[in-house]
N, C-alpha and C positions, 0 to 999 in steps of 0.2 A: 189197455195197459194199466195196472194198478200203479194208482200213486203212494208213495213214500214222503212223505213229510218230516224234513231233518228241522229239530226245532233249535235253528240257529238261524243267524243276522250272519256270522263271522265268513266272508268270500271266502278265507284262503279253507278255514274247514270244510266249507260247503265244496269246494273245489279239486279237497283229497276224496269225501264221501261219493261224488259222482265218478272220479275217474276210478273207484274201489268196486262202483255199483254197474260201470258200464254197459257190461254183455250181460246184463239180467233186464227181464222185461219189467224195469220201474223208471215211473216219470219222477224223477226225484225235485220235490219243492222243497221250498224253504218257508222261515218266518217272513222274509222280504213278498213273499205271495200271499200275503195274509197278513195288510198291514193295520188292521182294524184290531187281532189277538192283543189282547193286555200282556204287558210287561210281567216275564216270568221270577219270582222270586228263588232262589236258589238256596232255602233253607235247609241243606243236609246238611250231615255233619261229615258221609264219605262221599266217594266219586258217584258209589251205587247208589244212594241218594237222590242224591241231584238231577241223575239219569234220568232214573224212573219219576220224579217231579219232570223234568222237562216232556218227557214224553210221554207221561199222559195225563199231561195239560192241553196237550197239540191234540192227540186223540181226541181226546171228548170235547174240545172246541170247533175241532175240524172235521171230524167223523170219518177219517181216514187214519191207516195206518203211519204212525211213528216212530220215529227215531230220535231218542236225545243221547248223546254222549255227555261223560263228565269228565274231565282228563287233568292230568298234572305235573308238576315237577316234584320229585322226593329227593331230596338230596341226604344223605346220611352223615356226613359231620354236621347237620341243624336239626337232628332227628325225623327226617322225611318232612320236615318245611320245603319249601312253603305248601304243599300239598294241595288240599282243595281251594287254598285261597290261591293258588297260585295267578290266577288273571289280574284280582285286587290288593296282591304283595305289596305293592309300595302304595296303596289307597286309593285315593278319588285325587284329579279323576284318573282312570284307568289307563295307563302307557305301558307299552310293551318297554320301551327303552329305560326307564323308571326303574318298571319292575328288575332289570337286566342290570343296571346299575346299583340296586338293594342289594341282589342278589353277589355282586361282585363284592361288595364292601363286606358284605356281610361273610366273605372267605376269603378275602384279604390276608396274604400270610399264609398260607393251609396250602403244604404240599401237595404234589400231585395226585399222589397213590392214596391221599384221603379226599382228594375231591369226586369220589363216585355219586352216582345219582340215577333215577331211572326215569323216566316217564311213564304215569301209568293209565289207561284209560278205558272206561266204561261203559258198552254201550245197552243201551235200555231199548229194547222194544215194545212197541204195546197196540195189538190193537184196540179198535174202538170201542170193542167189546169190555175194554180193563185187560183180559188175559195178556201178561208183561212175562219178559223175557230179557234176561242179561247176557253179556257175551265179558271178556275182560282181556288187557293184552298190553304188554310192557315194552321198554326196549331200555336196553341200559347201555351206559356212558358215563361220562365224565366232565364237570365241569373247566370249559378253561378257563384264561386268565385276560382276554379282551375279545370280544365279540367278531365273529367273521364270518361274511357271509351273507345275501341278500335275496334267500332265495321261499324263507320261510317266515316262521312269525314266532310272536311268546320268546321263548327262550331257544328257540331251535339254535341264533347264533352262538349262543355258549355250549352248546353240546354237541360233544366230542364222540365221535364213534368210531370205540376200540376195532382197531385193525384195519381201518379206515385213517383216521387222524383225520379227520375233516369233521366240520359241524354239520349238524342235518341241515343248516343255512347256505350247504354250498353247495349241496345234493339237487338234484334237479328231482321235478314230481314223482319221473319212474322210478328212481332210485329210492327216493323216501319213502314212498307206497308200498316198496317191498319189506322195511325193517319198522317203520316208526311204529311206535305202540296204538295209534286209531286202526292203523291197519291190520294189525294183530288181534285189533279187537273185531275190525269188521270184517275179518275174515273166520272166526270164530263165529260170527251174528250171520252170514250168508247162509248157511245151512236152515236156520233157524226162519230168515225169507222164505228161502224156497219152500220150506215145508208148508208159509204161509199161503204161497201162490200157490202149490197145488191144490189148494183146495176148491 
């Protein structure tokens, strides 16, 4: 069975990524199986960026194929902030609650129908070889007005998915796997495996 190498520490990603990857013949690892890899730098400036740093950093460390994603919140009344910083929005050291609380102050006042927002996310392929592949995938929402919800991580409890009215926070895995934007991405990226494993 070919291994996949998702170059992430974070459970709850690694957690959407497997049950995305299931019925395909890959043993999906992570950074946590490869605890000797040096701490990756995330010098892009977009999601595609960072992707493609992440994974093929994992590649040619690990000589197996990778997977990095980069993902974010854009919100459009702060002009798509916090964006690629969106993990280290409120700084060091890094909290999800922190950042959830920046992000509240920071649209403080601001009606509903201007608090749209998407998630956007990027996933990078690469094998060992260097030859990389992108996939990309969104999901849009709204942000609300206090947090709700304990089912996700990052900002999922502030965002609100229209026609739903619930936050991706209150969504159980199946549910979220079907709309969130990693899923959109890695369901764009599965074609691009498979083509991998036939060979």
């Amino acid at each position: 069975m070919e291994k996949l190498v998702v170059a992430t520490k974070n459970q709850g990603k690694l957690r959407e990524v497997k049950a995305l990857l299931a019925d395909y013949p890959l043993e999906v690892l992570s950074l946590k199986d490869f605890p000797d890899l040096p701490e990756i730098e995330e010098t892009g400036s977009t999601f595609a960026e960072n992707a493609l740093i992440k994974a093929t950093t994992v590649a040619k460390q690990t000589g197996l194929l990778a997977l990095g994603d980069d993902s974010g919140l854009e919100v459009d009344c702060l002009d798509g902030r916090p964006g690629v910083l969106s993990a280290r929005f409120a700084g060091e050291p890094v909290s999800d609650w922190r950042n959830n609380q920046k992000l509240l102050a920071l649209m403080a006042g601001i009606e509903p129908e201007k608090r749209t927002a998407r998630f956007r996310c990027v996933v990078a392929i690469v094998e060992p070889t260097g030859q990389s592949y992108l996939a990309e995938g969104t999901c849009e929402g709204r942000i609300g007005y206090t947090m709700v919800g304990d089912q996700g991580f990052g900002y999922d409890p502030l965002f609100i998915i229209p026609g739903l009215g619930l936050t991706l926070a209150q969504l159980d895995m199946a549910s979220k796997n079907k709309i969130s934007h990693r899923s959109q991405a890695l369901k764009q990226a599965i074609p691009i495996l498979l083509s991998i494993l036939k060979r």
